[in-house]
C-alpha positions as CSV (number, residue, x, y, z in Angstrom):
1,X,133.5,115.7,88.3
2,X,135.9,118.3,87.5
3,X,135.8,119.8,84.0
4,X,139.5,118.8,83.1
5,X,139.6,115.7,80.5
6,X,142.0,113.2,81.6
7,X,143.8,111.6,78.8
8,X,143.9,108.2,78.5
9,X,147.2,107.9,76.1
10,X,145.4,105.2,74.1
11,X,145.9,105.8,70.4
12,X,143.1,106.6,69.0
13,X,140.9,107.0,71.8
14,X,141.0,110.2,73.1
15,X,140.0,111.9,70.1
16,X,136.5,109.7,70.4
17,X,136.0,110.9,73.8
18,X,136.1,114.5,73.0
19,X,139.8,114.9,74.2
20,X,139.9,112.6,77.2
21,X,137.8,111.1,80.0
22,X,136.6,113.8,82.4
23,X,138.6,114.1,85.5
24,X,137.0,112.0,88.6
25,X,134.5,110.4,86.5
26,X,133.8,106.6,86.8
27,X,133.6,105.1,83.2
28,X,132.4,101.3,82.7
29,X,134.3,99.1,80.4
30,X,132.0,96.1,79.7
31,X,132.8,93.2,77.1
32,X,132.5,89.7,76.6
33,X,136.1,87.7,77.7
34,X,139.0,88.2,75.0
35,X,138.0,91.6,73.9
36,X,140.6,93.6,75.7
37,X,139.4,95.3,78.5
38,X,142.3,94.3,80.9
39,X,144.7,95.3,78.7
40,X,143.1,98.6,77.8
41,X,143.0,99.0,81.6
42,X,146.5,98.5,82.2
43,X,147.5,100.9,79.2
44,X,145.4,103.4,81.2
45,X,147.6,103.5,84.2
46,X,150.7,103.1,82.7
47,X,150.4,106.0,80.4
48,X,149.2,107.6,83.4
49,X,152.3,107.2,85.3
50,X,154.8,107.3,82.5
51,X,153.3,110.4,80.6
52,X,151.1,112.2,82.4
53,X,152.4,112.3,86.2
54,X,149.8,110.7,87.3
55,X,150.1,107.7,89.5
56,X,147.4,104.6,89.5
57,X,146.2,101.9,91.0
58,X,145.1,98.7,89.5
59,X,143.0,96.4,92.1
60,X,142.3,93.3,90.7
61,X,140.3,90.4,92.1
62,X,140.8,88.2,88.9
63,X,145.2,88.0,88.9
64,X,147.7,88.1,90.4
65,X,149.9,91.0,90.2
66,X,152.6,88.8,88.6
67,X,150.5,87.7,85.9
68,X,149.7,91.2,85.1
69,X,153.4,92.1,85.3
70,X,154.1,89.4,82.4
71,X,151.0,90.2,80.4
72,X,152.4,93.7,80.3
73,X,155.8,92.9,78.8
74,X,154.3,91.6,75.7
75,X,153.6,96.0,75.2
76,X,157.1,96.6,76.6
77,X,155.4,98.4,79.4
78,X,158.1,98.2,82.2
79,X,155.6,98.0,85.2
80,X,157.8,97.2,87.4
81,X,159.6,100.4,87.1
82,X,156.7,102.6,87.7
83,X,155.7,100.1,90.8
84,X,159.6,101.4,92.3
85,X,159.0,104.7,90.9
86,X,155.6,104.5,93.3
87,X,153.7,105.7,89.8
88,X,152.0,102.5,90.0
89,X,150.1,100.1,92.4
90,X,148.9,96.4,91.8
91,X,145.9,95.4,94.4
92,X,145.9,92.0,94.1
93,X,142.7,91.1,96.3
94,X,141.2,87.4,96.0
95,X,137.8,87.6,95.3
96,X,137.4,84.9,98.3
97,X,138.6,87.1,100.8
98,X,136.3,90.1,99.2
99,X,134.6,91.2,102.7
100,X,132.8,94.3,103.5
101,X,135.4,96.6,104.8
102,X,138.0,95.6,101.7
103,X,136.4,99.0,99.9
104,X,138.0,101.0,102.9
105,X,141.2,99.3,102.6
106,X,141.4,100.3,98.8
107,X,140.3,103.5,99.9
108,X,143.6,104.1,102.5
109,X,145.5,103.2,99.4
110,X,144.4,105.8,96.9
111,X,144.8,108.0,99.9
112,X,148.5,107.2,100.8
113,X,149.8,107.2,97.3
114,X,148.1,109.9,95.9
115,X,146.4,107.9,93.2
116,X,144.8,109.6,90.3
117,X,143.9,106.8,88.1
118,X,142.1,103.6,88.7
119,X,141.0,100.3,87.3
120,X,139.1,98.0,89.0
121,X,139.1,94.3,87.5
122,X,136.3,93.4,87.5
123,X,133.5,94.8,89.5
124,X,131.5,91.5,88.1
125,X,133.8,89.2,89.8
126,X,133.2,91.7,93.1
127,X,129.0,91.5,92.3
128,X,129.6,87.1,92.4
129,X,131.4,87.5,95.2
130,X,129.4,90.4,97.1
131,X,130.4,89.2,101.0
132,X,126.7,88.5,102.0
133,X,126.7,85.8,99.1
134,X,128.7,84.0,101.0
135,X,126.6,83.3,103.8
136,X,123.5,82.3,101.8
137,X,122.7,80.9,98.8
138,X,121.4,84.2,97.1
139,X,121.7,85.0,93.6
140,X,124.0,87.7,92.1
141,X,120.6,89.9,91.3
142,X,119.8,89.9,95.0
143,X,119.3,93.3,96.1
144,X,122.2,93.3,98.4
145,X,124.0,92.8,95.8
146,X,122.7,95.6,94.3
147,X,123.4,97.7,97.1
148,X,126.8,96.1,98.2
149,X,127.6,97.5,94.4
150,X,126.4,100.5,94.6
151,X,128.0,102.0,98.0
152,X,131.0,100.5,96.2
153,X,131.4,102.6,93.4
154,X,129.9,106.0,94.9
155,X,132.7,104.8,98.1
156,X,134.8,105.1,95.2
157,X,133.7,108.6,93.8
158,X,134.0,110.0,96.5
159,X,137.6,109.7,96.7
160,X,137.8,111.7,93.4
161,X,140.0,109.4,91.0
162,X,139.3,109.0,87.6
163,X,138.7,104.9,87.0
164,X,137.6,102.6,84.4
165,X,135.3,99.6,85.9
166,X,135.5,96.3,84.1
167,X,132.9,94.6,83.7
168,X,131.4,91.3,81.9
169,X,128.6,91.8,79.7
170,X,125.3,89.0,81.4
171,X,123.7,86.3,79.8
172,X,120.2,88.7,80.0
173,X,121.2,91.5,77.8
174,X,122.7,94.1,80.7
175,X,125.9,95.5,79.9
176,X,126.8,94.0,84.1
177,X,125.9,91.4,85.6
178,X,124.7,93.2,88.7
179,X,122.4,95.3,86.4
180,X,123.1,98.4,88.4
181,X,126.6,99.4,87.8
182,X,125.8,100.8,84.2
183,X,123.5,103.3,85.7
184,X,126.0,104.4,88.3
185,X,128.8,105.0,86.4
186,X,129.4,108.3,84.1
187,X,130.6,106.9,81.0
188,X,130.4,103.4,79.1
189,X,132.7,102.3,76.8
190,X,131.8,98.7,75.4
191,X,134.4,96.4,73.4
192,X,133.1,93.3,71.2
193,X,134.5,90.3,69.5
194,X,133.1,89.9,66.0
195,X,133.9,89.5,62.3
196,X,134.0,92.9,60.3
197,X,136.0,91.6,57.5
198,X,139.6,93.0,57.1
199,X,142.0,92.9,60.0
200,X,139.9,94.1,62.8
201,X,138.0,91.7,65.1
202,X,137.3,93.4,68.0
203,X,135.7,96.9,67.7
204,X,134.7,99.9,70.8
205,X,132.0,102.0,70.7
206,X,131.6,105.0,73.5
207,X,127.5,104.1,74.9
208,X,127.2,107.2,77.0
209,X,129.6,109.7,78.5
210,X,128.4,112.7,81.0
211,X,129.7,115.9,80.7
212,X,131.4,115.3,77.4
213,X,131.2,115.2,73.6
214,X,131.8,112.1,72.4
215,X,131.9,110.0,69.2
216,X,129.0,107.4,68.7
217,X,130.1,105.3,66.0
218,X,131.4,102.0,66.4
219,X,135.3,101.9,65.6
220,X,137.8,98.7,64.8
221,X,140.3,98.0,67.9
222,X,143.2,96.5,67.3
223,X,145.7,95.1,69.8
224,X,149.2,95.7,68.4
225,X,152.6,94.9,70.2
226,X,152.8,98.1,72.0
227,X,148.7,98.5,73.2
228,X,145.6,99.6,72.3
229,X,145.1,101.1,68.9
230,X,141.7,102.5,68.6
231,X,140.9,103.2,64.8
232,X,137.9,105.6,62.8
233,X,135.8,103.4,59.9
234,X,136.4,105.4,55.9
């Protein structure tokens, strides 16, 4: 990792990472469904592209890229304009055609459009759907799984984007539901859906993050009409 911070644009947020997420670094987003982390993914990339000259690319195995597209014009965020701009890349991948070589293929992507950013939604729908699940009836804590995972992400690192990972908090307590991705990855930022009384019902808080100073505490998210508003408790 380089030691530039790369902003995110989220409001709110960067200021509780220390200034931004450090360039190339891998940072997981885990959260239960209906917290956010899709849309926090998306505003990632478009503020990329629209304010920072950076282009992304959002490979999803969970949508498709029209979905996406409409979920995004709730924010106002014209993705279609960065896609002809070529600030902006949907992957749609189905996670039943998820084989083996499909890392490489996101890999000649990244290359050809100079990508910067990246989101990856979700790397737990990649662990169910890890290719040698297929052929047997193995659970998702098999250790190819595991491995499948792992070459993954550092196949990833290597190509030196900075990305957020979206994942789905288990049933067993780990923030993935491979178990591994958490330890791989250089930052974690978790999103929950609770009560705290007031406005607020979903809240962030920033687990670990290497190479930077970051804030702790646990602060109320709110998902206004134009994104991700990230606010400090007092």
């Amino acid at each position: 990792m380089g030691g530039n911070l790369v902003k995110t644009g989220i409001k709110g947020l960067d200021k509780q990472l220390g200034g931004g997420i450090p360039e190339g670094a891998l940072v997981m987003v885990t959260g239960s469904p209906g917290t956010g982390k899709t849309i926090l993914g998306m505003e990632f990339l478009y503020n990329g592209a629209t304010r920072y000259d950076e282009p992304g690319i959002m490979v999803t195995f969970e949508e498709t890229a029209e979905a996406l597209v409409e979920q995004a014009r709730q924010f106002n965020w014209d993705i279609v304009g960065a896609q002809k701009q070529k600030k902006l890349v949907i992957a749609a991948l189905p996670a039943n055609k998820i084989e083996k070589d499909s890392i490489e293929t996101i890999v000649k992507i990244i290359a050809k459009n100079n990508i910067k950013r990246l989101v990856i939604d979700s790397i737990s729908t990649l662990a169910f759907n890890t290719p040698t699940l297929s052929d047997k009836a193995l659970s998702v804590e098999d250790m190819s799984v595991k491995r499948f995972i792992y070459s993954f992400i550092y196949r990833i690192r290597e190509t030196g984007v900075t990305g957020l990972l979206i994942s789905q908090n288990s049933n067993n307590g780990n923030l993935s539901v491979d178990g591994v991705s958490e330890f791989i990855c250089d930052g974690i930022i978790s999103l929950k859906f609770q009560p705290m009384g007031g406005a607020y019902s979903r809240s962030l808080i920033i687990q670990k993050m290497r190479n930077a100073k970051n804030d702790e505490d646990l602060h109320p998210v709110e998902i206004s009409n134009s994104g991700v508003v990230v606010h400090t408790l007092g």
